[in-house]
C-alpha positions as CSV (number, residue, x, y, z in Angstrom):
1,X,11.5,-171.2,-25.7
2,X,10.5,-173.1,-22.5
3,X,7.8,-169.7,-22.5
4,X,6.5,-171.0,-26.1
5,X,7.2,-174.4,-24.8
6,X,4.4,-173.8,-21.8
7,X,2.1,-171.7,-24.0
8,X,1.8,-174.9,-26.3
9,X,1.4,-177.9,-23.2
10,X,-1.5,-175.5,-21.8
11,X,-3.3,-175.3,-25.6
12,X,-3.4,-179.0,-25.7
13,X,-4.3,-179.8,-21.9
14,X,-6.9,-177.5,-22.5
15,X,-8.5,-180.0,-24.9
16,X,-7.8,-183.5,-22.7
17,X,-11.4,-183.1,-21.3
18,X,-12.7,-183.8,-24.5
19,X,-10.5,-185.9,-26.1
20,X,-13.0,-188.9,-26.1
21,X,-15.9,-186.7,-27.1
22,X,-16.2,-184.9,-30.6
23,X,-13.8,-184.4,-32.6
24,X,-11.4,-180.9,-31.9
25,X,-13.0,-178.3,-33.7
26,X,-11.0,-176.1,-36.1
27,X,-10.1,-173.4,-34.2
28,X,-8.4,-174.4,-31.7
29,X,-6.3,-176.7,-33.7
30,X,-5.6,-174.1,-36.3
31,X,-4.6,-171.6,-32.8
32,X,-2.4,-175.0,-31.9
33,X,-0.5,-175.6,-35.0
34,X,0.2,-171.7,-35.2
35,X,1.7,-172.1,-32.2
36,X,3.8,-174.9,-32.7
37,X,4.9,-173.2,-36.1
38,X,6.3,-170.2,-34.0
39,X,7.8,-172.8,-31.2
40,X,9.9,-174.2,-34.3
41,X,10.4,-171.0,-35.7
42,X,11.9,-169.3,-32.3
43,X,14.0,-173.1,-31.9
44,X,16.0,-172.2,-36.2
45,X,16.2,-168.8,-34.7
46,X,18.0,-169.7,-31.5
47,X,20.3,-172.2,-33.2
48,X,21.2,-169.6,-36.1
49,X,22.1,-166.9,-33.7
50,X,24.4,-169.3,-31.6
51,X,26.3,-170.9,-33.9
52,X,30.2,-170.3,-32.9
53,X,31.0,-173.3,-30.8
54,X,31.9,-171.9,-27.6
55,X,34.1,-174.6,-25.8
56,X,32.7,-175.8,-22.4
57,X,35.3,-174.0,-19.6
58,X,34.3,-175.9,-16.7
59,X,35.3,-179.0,-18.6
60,X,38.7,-177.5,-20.1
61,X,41.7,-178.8,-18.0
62,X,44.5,-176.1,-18.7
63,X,43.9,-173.2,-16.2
64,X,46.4,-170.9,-18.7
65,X,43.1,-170.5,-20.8
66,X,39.8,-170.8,-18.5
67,X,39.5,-166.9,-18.3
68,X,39.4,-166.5,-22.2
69,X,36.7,-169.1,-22.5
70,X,34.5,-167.7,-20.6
71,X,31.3,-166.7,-22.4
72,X,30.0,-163.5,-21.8
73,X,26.4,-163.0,-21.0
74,X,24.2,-159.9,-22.0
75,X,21.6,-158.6,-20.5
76,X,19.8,-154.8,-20.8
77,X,18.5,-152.8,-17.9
78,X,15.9,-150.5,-19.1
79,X,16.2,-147.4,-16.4
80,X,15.2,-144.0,-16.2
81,X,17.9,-143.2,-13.6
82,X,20.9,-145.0,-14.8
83,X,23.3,-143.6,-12.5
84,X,20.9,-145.8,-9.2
85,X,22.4,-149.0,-10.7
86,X,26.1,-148.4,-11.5
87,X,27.4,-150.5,-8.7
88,X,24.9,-153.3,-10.2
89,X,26.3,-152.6,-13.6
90,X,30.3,-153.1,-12.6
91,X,29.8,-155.7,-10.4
92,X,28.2,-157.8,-13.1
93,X,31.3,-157.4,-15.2
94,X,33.5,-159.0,-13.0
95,X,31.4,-162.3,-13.8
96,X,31.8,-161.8,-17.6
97,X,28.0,-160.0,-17.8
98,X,27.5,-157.7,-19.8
99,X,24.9,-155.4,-18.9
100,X,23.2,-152.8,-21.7
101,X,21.4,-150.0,-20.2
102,X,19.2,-149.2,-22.3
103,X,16.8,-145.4,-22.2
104,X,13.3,-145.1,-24.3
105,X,14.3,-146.5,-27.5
106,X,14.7,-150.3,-26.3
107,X,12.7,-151.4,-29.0
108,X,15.4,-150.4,-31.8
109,X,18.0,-152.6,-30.4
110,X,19.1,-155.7,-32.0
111,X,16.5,-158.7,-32.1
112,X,19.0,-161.2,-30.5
113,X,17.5,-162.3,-27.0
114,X,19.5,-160.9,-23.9
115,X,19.8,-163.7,-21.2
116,X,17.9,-161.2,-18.9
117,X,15.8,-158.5,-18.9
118,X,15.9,-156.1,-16.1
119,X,12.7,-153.6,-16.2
120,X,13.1,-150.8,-13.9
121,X,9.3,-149.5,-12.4
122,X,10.6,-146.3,-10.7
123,X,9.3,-143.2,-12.9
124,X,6.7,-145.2,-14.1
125,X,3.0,-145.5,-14.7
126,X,1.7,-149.0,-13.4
127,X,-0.2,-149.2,-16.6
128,X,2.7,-148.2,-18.2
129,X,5.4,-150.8,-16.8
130,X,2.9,-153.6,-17.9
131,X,2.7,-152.6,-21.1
132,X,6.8,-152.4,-21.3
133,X,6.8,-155.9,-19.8
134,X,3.6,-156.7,-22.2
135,X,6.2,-155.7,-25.0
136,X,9.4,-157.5,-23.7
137,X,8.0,-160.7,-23.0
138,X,6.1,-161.0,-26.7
139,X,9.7,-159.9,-28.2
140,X,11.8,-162.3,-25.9
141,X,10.4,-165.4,-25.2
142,X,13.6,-167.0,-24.3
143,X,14.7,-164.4,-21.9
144,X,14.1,-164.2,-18.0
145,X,12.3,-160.6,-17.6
146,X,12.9,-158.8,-14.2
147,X,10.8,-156.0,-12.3
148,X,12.7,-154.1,-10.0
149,X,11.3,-151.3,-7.5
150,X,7.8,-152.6,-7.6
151,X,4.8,-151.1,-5.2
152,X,5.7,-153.8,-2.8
153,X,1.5,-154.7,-2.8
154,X,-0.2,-158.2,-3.5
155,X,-1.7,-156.8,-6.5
156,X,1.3,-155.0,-8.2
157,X,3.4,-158.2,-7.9
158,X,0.4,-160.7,-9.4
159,X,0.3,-158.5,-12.1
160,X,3.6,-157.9,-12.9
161,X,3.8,-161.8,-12.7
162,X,0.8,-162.3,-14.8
163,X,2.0,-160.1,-17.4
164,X,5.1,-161.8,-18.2
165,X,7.7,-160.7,-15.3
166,X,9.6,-164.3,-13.9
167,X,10.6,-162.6,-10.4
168,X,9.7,-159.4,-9.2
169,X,11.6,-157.1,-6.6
170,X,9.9,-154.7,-4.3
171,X,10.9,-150.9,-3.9
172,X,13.8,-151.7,-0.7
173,X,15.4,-155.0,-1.7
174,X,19.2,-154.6,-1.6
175,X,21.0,-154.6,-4.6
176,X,22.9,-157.4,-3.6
177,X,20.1,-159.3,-3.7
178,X,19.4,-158.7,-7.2
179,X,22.7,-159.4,-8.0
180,X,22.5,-162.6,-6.9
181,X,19.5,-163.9,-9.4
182,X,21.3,-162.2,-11.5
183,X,24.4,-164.4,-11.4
184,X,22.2,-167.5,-10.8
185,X,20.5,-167.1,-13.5
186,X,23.9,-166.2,-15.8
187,X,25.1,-169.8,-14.4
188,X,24.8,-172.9,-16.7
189,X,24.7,-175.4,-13.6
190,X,22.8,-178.5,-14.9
191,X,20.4,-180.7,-12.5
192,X,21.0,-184.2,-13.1
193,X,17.8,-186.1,-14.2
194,X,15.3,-186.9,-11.7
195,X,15.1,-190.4,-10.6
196,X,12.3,-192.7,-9.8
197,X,12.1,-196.2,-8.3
198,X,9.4,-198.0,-9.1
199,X,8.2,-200.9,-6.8
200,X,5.6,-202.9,-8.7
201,X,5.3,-206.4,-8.8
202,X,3.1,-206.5,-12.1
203,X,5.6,-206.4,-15.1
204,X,3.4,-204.7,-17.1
205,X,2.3,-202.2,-15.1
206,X,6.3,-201.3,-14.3
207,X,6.5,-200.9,-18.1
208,X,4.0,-198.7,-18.1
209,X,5.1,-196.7,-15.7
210,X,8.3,-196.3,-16.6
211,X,7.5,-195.5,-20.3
212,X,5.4,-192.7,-19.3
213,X,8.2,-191.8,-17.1
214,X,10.5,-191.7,-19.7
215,X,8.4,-189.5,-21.5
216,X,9.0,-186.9,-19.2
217,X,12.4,-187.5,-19.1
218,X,12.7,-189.4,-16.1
219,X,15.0,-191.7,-15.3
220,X,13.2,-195.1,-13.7
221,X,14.3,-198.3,-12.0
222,X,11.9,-201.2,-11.4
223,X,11.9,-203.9,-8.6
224,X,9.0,-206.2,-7.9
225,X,10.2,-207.4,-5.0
226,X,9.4,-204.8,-2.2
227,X,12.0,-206.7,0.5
228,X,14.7,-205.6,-2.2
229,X,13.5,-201.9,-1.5
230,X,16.6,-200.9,0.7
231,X,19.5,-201.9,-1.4
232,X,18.2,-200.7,-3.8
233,X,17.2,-196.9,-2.4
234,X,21.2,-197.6,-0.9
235,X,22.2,-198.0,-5.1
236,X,20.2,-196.1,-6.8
237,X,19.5,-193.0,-4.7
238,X,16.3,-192.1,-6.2
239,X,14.5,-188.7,-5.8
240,X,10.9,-190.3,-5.0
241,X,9.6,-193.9,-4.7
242,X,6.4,-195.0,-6.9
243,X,4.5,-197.6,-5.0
244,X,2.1,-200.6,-5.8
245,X,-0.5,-200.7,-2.8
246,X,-1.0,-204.5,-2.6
247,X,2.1,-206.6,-3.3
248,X,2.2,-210.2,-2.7
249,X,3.5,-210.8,1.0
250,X,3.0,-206.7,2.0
251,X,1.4,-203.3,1.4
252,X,2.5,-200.6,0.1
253,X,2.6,-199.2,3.4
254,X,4.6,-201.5,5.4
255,X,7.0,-200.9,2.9
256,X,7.0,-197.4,3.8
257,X,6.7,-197.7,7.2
258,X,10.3,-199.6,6.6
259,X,11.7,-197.0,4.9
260,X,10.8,-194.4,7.4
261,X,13.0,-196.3,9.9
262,X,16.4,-195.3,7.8
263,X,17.4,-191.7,8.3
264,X,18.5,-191.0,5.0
265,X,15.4,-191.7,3.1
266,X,13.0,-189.8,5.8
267,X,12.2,-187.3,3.4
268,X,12.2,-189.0,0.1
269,X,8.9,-188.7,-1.8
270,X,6.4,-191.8,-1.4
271,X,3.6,-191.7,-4.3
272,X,1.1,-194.7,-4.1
273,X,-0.7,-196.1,-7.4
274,X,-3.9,-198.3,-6.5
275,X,-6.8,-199.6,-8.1
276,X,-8.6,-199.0,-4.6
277,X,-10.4,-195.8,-4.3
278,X,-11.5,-195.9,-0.6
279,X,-10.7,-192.9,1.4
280,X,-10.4,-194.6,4.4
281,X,-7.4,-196.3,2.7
282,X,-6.1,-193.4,1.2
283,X,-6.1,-191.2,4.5
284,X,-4.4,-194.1,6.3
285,X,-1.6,-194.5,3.5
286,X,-1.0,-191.1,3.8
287,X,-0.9,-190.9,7.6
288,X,1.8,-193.5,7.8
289,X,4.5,-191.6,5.7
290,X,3.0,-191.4,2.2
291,X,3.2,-188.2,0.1
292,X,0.6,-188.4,-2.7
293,X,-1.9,-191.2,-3.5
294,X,-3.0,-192.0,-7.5
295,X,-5.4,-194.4,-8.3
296,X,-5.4,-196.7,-11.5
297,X,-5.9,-196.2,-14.3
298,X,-3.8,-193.0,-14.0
299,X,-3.9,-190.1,-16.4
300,X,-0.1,-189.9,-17.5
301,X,0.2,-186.5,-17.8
302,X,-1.5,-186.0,-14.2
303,X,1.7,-188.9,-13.2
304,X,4.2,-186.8,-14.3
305,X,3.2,-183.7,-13.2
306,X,2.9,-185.0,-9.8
307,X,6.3,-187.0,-9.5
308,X,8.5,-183.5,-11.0
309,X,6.4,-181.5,-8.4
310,X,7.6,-183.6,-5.8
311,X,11.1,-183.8,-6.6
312,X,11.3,-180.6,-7.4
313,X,10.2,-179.7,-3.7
314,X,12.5,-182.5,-2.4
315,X,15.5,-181.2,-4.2
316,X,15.0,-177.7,-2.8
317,X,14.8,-179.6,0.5
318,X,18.0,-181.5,0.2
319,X,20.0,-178.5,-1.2
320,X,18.9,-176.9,2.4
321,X,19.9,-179.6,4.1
322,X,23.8,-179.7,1.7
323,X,24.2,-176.4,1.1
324,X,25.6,-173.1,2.8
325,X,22.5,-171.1,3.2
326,X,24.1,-167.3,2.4
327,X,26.5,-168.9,-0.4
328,X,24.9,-171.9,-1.8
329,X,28.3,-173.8,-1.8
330,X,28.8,-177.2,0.4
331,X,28.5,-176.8,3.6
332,X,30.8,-177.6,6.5
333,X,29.8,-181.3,6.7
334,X,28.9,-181.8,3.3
335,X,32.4,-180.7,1.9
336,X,33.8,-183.2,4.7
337,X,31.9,-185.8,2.8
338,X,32.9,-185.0,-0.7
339,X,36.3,-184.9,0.5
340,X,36.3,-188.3,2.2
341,X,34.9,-189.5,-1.5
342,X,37.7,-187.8,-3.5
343,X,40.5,-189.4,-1.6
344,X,38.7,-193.3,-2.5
345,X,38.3,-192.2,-5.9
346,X,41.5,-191.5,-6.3
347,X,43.5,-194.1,-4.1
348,X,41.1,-196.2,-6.2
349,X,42.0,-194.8,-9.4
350,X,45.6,-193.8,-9.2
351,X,44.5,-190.0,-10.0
352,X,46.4,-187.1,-8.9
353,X,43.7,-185.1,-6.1
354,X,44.4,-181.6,-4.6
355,X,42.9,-179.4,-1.8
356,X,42.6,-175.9,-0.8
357,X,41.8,-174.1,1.7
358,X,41.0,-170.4,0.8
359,X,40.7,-167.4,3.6
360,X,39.6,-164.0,2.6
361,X,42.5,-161.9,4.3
362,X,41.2,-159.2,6.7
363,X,38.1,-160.1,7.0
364,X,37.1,-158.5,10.5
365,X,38.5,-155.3,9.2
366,X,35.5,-155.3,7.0
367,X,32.9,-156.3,9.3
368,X,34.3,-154.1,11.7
369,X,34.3,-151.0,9.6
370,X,31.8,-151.7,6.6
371,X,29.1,-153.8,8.5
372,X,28.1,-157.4,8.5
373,X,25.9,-157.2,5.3
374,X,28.7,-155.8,3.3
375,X,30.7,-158.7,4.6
376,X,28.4,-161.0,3.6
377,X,28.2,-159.4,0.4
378,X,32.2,-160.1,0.3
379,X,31.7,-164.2,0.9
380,X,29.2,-164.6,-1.5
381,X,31.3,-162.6,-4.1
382,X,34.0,-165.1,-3.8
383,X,31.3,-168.1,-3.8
384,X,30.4,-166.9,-7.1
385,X,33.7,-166.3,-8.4
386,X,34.9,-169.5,-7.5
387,X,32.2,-171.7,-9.0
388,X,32.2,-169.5,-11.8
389,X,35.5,-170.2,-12.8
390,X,36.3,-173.5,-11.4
391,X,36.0,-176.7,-13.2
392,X,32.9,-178.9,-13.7
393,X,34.7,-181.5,-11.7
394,X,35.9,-179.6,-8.8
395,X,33.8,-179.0,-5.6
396,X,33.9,-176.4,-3.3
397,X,32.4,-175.7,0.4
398,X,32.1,-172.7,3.0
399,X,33.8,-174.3,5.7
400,X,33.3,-171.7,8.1
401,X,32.9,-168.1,8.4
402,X,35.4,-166.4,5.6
403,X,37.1,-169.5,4.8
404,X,36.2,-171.6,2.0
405,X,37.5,-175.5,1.0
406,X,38.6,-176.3,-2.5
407,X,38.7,-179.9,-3.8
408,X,40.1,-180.3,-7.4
409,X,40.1,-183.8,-8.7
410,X,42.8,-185.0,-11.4
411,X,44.7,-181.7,-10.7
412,X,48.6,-181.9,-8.8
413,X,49.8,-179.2,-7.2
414,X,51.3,-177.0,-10.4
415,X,48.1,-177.2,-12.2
416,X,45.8,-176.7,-9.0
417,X,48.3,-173.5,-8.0
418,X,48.2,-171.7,-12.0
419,X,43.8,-172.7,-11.5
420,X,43.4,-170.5,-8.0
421,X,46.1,-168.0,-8.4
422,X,44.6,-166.6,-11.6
423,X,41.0,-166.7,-9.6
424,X,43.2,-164.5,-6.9
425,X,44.2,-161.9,-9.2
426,X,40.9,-161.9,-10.4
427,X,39.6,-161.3,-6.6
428,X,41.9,-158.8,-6.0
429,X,40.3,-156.8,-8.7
430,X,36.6,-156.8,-8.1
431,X,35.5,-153.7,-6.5
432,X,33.1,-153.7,-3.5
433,X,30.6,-150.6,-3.6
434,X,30.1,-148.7,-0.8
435,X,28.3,-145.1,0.5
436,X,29.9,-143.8,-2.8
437,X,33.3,-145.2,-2.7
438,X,34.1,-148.9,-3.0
439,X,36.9,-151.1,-1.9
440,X,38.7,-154.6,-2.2
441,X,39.8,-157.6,-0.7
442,X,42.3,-160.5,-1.3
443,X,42.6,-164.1,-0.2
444,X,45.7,-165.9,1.3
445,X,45.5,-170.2,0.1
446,X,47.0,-172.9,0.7
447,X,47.2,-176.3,-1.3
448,X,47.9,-179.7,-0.1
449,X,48.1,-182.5,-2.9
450,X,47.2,-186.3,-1.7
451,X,50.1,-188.7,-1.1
452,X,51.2,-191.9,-0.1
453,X,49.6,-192.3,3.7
454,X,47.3,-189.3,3.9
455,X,43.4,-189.9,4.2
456,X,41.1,-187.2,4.0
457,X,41.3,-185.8,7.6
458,X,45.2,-185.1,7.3
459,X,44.9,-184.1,3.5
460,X,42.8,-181.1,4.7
461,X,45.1,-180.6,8.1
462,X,47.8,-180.5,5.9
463,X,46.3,-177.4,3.2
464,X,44.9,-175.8,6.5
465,X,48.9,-175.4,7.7
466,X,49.7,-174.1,4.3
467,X,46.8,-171.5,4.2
468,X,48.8,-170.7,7.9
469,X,51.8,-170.3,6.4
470,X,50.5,-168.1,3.3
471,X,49.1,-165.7,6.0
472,X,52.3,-165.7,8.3
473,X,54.4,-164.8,4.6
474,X,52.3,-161.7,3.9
475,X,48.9,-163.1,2.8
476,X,48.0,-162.6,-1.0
477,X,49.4,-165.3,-1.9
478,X,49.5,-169.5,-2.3
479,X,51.6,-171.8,-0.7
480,X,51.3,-175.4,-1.2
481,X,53.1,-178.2,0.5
C-alpha cells in the first residue's frame, strides 16, 4: 500500500508545476484516477484478507497466554539452493516467522501478500533476477522485497533498487545480518508522531502552519512569544523547531543562538520561515545553528517534506545516541534513566514496579570457543527475543556486555517471574547454527520488586544480588527477592 500510496503522491506532484496554467489534460488524470481505483482496491483487499482480530500481545497483561498470541508472520524465500539458507529458515521460527521456500513455480502460490519477500540472485541471470523482482513487486505491493547475493557493484544494486527491491545484500554479508532486517521488519514497533513547535508571533500564520502540519500528520504546538521558547522545548520535547525570522523584540536567530546554549536541544532541527529572500541573511541564519531556511509564501507540500526529512534524520540521530549499537535496546545510561522514571511513576501512582537483571550463563565459553561474532550473534538473539515477547509497557536495556536490564511496570514479582521464565524456556530452545552443527545457551535472572524505601539505584542493586544468587544455585533459573 504505502508502494501504491507513493506511486499516486508522485502522479500528482508531477502536475503542481502546472496547476495554475491550463487545465490537466485527460490523460494524466484518467492514468491518476486508475491509480487511485487500484490504491482502494489493494486497501478492501488488505482488510478482507485480515479480518480475524488478532489481540494485541504486547498490551495483554497475563504472561500464561502471551506465547499463544503471538501472530505469526510469513514470508517466502525464493532459492535455487535451499539447503544455503536452512539456518536462516529455523532461526526465523523461533520468532514466530514463518518462512516458505519457494522453487520455480512461485507464481502459483496463494495471492495473499507475505510480509517479506526474500529473492535469492545466486544461479541467476541479472536480467533474469530483475524480471523476478519486476514480477514480485507488481504482485505484492504491500510486501518488503529482498535481494540477496547480489554482484556487490554500484550498478547491480541501483538496479535491483530501481526495479522494486527495498534493501539489497551483496554476495558475503553474514546471514546474521539478514536475519536481523528480517526480524526488524517482522516487528510492529510504532514511532510516536513527530512533533513540531512552532514559534510565530502572527496568529495566522501559526494557523497556517500548523494546519498544513496536521495534514501530514504532524503534531504542532504554537508560541508567539520566543522568550517562552525553553519551557516550552523542556514540555513539549519537540522533534524540530519552526521559526519566524523577525519577531518583535528578537530574530529568529538569537533565539537559536539561545537554544544552542542547552545541551539537550544541540541537535534539534531549526527550520526558518521568512519573507526575506536575501542570501546574505540566509547563509548567516544558517551559520549560527539553523538547519533549513523557507521563505514565504511556502509551498506546503515542499514544508512537509522538509520538516519529516529532518526528523526523520534527527530520530536516527537520537536512537544512536539511546540505543545499544549491536542490539538496538537501551543503553547503559539510558536504561539508568528509564529506570529512575519508573520508580516516580510508580511511588507517584501506587503501582506495583519490577526489575530484572538477565545474564546469558557461560558466556566466555562461547566467545572462547565459537568466536566473538557468534557471540554477538547470541546477545542480539536474546535482544530480539525479549522485545518480541515482552509487553508494550516494559523497557529493556543492554547494560553491559551479556547482561541485559528488564524494567516491567504494573507487574509484582509472581507476574514479572511467570513473564521471563516462559521467555527462558523459550531461550533455552533456540538453536545457534554453527560449521554444521548448532548449539544453545541459557540465562540465569534475578527479579527485585520496588518497596517501601528503595529508589532506583538500590532497586537494581538489589535484582543484581538476585541474578548472583540465581548463578551461585545452578544458573537457569530465576530468583527474586
Amino acid at each position: 500500500m504505502h508502494q501504491l500510496a507513493r506511486a499516486v503522491e508522485q502522479q500528482v506532484l508531477s502536475q503542481f508545476d502546472r496547476w495554475n496554467s491550463d487545465p490537466i489534460v485527460d490523460a494524466p488524470m484518467d492514468d491518476l484516477n486508475s491509480q487511485i481505483t487500484e490504491f482502494s482496491a489493494r486497501i478492501t483487499s488488505f482488510l478482507d484478507e485480515n479480518t480475524d482480530a488478532n489481540p494485541e500481545r504486547r498490551l495483554h497483561q497475563d504472561a500464561e497466554v502471551i506465547t499463544d498470541l503471538l501472530p505469526v508472520k510469513k514470508i517466502w524465500l525464493l532459492t535455487s539452493v535451499p539447503s544455503s539458507w536452512k539456518e536462516v529458515v529455523t532461526q526465523a521460527g523461533y520468532f514466530n516467522i514463518q518462512v516458505e521456500v519457494c522453487g520455480a513455480h512461485y507464481d502459483q502460490k496463494p495471492t495473499q501478500d507475505p510480509t517479506i519477500v526474500l529473492v535469492d540472485a545466486k544461479g541467476l541471470e541479472s536480467t533474469a533476477f530483475i524480471v523476478r523482482v519486476q514480477a514480485l513487486r507488481s504482485r505484492f505491493s504491500a510486501s518488503s522485497i529482498i535481494g540477496l547475493q547480489l554482484p556487490p557493484e554500484f550498478e547491480s544494486l541501483k538496479l535491483a533498487l530501481r526495479v522494486g527491491c527495498d534493501f539489497c545484500f551483496p554476495v558475503g554479508t553474514t546471514q546474521s545480518t539478514i536475519m536481523a532486517r528480517i526480524v526488524k521488519l517482522c516487528g510492529s514497533e510504532e514511532e510516536p508522531p513527530y512533533r513540531v513547535l512552532v514559534v510565530e508571533d502572527s496568529k495566522t500564520a501559526s494557523t497556517l502552519i500548523q494546519r498544513t502540519l496536521k495534514e501530514s500528520g504532524v503534531e504542532s504546538m504554537a508560541i508567539s512569544k520566543p522568550q517562552e521558547v525553553l519551557t516550552t522545548l523542556a514540555k513539549f520535547q519537540p522533534d524540530l523547531v519552526l521559526m519566524d525570522m523577525y519577531m518583535p523584540g528578537c530574530t529568529g536567530v538569537e533565539v537559536t543562538r539561545v537554544i544552542r546554549q542547552h545541551e539537550e536541544f544541540l541537535s534539534t532541527p531549526v527550520v526558518y520561515l521568512s519573507a526575506d529572500t536575501s542570501i546574505a541573511l540566509q547563509v548567516d541564519a544558517l551559520r549560527l545553528g539553523g538547519d533549513h531556511f523557507l521563505t514565504k509564501p511556502f509551498n506546503p507540500v515542499i514544508l512537509n517534506a522538509v520538516v519529516r526529512s529532518k526528523i526523520e534524520r534527527y530520530r536516527i540521530l537520537r536512537r544512536s545516541m539511546f540505543l545499544d549499537s549491536l542490539t538496538g535496546l537501551l543503553n547503559h545510561t539510558t536504561s539508568k534513566q528509564r529506570v529512575d522514571a519508573a520508580v516516580t511513576t510508580a511511588k507517584a501512582e501506587q503501582t506495583p514496579l519490577c526489575v530484572a537483571m538477565i545474564d546469558i550463563d557461560h558466556f566466555k565459553k562461547v566467545n572462547d570457543t565459537y568466536g566473538h561474532p557468534m557471540g554477538d550473534q547470541v546477545i542480539r538473539s536474546m535482544a530480539w527475543l525479549l522485545k518480541q515477547r515482552l509487553r508494550k509497557t516494559d523497557a529493556v536495556g543492554r547494560y553491559g556486555g551479556e547482561e541485559f536490564l528488564v524494567i516491567l511496570p504494573q507487574a509484582d514479582a509472581e507476574r514479572a517471574h511467570q513473564l521471563l521464565d516462559r521467555i527462558r524456556i523459550d531461550f533455552s530452545e533456540f538453536r545457534h547454527p554453527v560449521n554444521r552443527t548448532s548449539f544453545a545457551c541459557t540465562f540465569s535472572c534475578g527479579i527485585a520488586q520496588l518497596r517501601f524505601g528503595l529508589n532506583a539505584q538500590s532497586l537494581v542493586k538489589q535484582a543484581d544480588e538476585a541474578l548472583y544468587q540465581a548463578k551461585h544455585q545452578g544458573r537457569n533459573q530465576i530468583v527474586g527477592v
